[in-house]
C-alpha positions as CSV (number, residue, x, y, z in Angstrom):
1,X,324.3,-136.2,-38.4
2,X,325.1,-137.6,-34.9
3,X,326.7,-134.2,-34.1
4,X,323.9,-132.2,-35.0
5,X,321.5,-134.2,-32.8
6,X,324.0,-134.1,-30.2
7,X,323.3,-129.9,-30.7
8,X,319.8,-130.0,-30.8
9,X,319.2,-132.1,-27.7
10,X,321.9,-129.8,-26.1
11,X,319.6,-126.7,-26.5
12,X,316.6,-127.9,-25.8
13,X,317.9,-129.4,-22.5
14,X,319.5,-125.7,-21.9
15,X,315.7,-123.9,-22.9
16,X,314.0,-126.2,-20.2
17,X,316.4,-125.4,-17.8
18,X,315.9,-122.0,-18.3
19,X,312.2,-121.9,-19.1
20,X,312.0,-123.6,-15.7
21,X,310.5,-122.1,-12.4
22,X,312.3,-125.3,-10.2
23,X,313.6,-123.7,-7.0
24,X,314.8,-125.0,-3.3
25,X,312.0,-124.0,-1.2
26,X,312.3,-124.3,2.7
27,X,309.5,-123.8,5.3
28,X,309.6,-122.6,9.1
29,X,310.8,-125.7,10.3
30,X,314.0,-125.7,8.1
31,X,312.8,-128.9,5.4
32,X,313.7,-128.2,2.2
33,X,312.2,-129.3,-1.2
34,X,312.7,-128.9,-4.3
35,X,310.3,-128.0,-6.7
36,X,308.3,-125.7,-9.4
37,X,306.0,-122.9,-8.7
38,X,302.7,-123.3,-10.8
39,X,300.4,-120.0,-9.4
40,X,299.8,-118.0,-6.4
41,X,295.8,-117.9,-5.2
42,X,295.3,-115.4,-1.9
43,X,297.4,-116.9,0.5
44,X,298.5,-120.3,-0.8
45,X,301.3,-121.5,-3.7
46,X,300.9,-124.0,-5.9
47,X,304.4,-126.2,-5.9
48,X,305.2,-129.2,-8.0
49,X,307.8,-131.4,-6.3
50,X,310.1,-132.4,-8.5
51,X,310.8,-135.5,-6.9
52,X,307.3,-137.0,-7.4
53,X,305.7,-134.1,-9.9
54,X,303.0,-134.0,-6.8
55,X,301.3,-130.7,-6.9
56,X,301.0,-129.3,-2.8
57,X,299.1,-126.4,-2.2
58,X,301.4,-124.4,0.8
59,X,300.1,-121.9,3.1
60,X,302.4,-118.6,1.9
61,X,303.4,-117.7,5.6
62,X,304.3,-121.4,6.2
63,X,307.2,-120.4,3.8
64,X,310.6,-119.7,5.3
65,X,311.1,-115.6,5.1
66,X,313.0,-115.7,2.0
67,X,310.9,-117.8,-0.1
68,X,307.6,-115.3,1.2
69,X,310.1,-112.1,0.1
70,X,310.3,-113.9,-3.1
71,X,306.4,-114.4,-4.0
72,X,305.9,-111.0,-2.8
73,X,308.4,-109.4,-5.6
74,X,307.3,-111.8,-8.3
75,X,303.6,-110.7,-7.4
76,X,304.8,-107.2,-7.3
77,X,306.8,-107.7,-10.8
78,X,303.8,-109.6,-12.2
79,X,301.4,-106.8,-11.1
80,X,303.2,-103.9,-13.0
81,X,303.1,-105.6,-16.1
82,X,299.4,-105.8,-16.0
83,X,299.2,-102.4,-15.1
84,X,301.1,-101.3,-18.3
85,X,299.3,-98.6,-20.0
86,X,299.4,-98.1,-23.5
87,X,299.8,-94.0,-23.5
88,X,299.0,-93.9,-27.0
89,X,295.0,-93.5,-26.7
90,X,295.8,-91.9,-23.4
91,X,297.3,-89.0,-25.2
92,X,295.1,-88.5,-27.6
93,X,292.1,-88.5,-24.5
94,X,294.5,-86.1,-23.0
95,X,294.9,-83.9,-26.0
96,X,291.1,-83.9,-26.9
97,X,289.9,-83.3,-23.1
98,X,292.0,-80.1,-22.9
99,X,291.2,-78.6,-26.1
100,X,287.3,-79.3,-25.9
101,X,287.2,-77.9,-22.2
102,X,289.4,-75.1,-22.7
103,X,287.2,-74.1,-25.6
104,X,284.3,-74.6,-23.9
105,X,285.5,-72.4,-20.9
106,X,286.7,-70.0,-23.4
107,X,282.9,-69.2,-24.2
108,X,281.8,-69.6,-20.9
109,X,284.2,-67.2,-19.8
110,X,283.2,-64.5,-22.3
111,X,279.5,-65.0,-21.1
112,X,280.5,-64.3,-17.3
113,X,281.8,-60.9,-18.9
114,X,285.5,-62.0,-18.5
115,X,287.1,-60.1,-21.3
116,X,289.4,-60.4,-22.7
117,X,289.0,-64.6,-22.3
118,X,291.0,-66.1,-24.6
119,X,291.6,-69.6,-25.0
120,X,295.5,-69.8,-23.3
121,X,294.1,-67.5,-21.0
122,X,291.8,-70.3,-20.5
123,X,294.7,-72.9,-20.4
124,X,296.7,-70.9,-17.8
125,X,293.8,-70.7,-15.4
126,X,292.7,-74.3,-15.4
127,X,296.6,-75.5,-14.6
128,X,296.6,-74.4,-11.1
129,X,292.7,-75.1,-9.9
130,X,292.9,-78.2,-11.1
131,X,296.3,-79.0,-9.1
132,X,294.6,-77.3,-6.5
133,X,291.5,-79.8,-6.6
134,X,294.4,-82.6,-6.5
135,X,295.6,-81.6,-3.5
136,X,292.1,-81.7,-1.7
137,X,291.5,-84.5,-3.5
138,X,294.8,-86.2,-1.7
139,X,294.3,-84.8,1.3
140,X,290.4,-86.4,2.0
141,X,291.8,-89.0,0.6
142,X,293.9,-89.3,3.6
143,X,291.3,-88.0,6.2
144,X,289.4,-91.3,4.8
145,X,292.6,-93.4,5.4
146,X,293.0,-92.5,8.8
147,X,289.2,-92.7,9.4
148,X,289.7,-96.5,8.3
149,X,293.1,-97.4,9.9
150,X,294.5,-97.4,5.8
151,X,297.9,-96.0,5.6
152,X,299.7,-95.0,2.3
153,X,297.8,-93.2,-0.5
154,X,298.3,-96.4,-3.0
155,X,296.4,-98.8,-0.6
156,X,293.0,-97.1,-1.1
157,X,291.7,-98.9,-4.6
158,X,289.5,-96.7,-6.1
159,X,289.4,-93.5,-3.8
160,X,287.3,-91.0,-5.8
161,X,284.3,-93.3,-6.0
162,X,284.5,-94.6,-2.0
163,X,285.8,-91.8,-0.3
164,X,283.0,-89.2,-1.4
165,X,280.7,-91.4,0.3
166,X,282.3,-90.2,3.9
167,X,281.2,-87.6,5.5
168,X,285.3,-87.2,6.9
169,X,285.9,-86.3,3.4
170,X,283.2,-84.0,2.5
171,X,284.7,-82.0,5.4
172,X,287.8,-81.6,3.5
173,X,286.6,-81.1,0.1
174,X,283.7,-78.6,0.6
175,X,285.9,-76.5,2.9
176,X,288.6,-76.9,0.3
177,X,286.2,-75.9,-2.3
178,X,285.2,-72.6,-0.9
179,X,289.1,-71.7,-0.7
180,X,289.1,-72.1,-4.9
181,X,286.6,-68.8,-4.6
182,X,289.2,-66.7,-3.2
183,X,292.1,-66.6,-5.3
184,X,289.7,-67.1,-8.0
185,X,288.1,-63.9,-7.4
186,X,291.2,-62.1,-7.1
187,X,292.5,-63.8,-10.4
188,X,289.1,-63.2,-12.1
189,X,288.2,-59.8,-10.9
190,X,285.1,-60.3,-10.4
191,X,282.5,-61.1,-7.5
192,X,281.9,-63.7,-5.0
193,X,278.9,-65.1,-6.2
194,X,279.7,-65.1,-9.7
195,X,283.5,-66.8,-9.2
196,X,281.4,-69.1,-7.8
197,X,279.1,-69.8,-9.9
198,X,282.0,-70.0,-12.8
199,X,283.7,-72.6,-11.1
200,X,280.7,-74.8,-11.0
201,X,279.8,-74.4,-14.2
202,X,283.4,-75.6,-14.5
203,X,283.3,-79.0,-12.7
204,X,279.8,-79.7,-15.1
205,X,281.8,-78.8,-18.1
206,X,284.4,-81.0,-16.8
207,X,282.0,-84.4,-17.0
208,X,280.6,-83.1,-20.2
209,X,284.2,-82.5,-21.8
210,X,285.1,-86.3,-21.0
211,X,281.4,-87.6,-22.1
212,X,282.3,-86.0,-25.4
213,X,285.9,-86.9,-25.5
214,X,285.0,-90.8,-25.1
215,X,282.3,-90.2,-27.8
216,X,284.8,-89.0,-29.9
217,X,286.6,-92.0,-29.6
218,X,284.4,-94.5,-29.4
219,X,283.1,-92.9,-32.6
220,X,286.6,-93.0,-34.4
221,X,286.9,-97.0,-33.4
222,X,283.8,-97.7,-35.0
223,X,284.4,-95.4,-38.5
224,X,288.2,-97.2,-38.1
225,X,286.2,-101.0,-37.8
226,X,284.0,-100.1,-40.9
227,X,287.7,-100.4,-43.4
């Protein structure tokens, strides 16, 4: 009985230690303490000396350089895991989105006298515009970056809804969408003003394809919460 009391302290001594954050922390002027890291808020940690159990709230750039390369990886590592992205539902959005607008565009197509328009026809048209719209989506994405000082594409937060709002951007995209008309044209075979035309219709269809893709789902959760 002794022996297996013995064990179970033994791993539950061996569990804290692992379980526990307690690390030698030094600031600029060389002190060292040791002690566990509750939370990061902005600019400031949240330490519990071990010594005392006090709690001190530090000033991040107080920290010696290796303890602030630390906070910033755990951040970084903490950060990602958030970010995880169930690609489940993602596919099927994916799936639904570029069946319902290639159909769409299939009719379309056939009422701008593109014949013959099937639907992979369809598919094999949208690939490159739409990587083509991702480029001049990047690059005023930049313009707006360098407008602002911002550096690195990843920095920018939500970029399609701010940038748009900059008249440095429309003089990317505007530009960039008059380009889409020529190889268009010559892809199409048909006029100017009627490419065009098609290619707006195109970005409309575009919000009404994922209007009815998240209807689709939202109606699929609901008929799924009613068993």
């Amino acid at each position: 009985m002794g022996k297996v009391i013995q064990r179970v302290i033994f791993v539950l001594v061996l569990l804290c230690t692992i379980s526990s954050d307690a690390r030698v922390w030094m600031d600029k002027q060389g002190r060292e303490f040791e002690g566990d890291l509750l939370r990061v808020e902005g600019q400031f940690a949240y330490i519990q000396r071990d010594a005392d159990r006090r709690v001190f709230q530090v000033e991040i750039q107080n920290l010696s350089l290796h303890d602030q390369v630390y906070l910033r990886e755990l951040a970084f590592e903490e950060q990602k895991e958030s970010e995880q992205v169930d690609w489940g539902p993602w596919a099927i959005r994916f799936a639904l989105f570029a069946i319902i607008l290639s159909l769409l565009i299939t009719m379309v197509g056939r009422g701008f006298d593109l014949h013959p328009w099937s639907f992979w026809r369809s598919v094999v048209w949208q690939i490159p515009n739409f990587i083509l719209i991702f480029v001049m989506i990047f690059t005023a994405a930049e313009v707006y970056g360098l407008v602002h000082g911002i550096t690195g594409f990843y920095d920018f937060g939500p970029i399609i809804t701010d940038f748009f709002s900059h008249p440095p951007a429309y003089l990317v995209v505007i530009p960039g969408f008059f380009l889409l008309v020529i190889p268009n044209c010559m892809f199409l075979r048909i006029k100017y003003w009627k490419c065009f035309g098609f290619l707006i219709v195109w970005l409309l269809l575009i919000s009404a394809t994922q209007l009815m893709v998240e209807g689709i789902i939202w109606g699929g959760n609901w008929v799924i919460g009613q068993f």
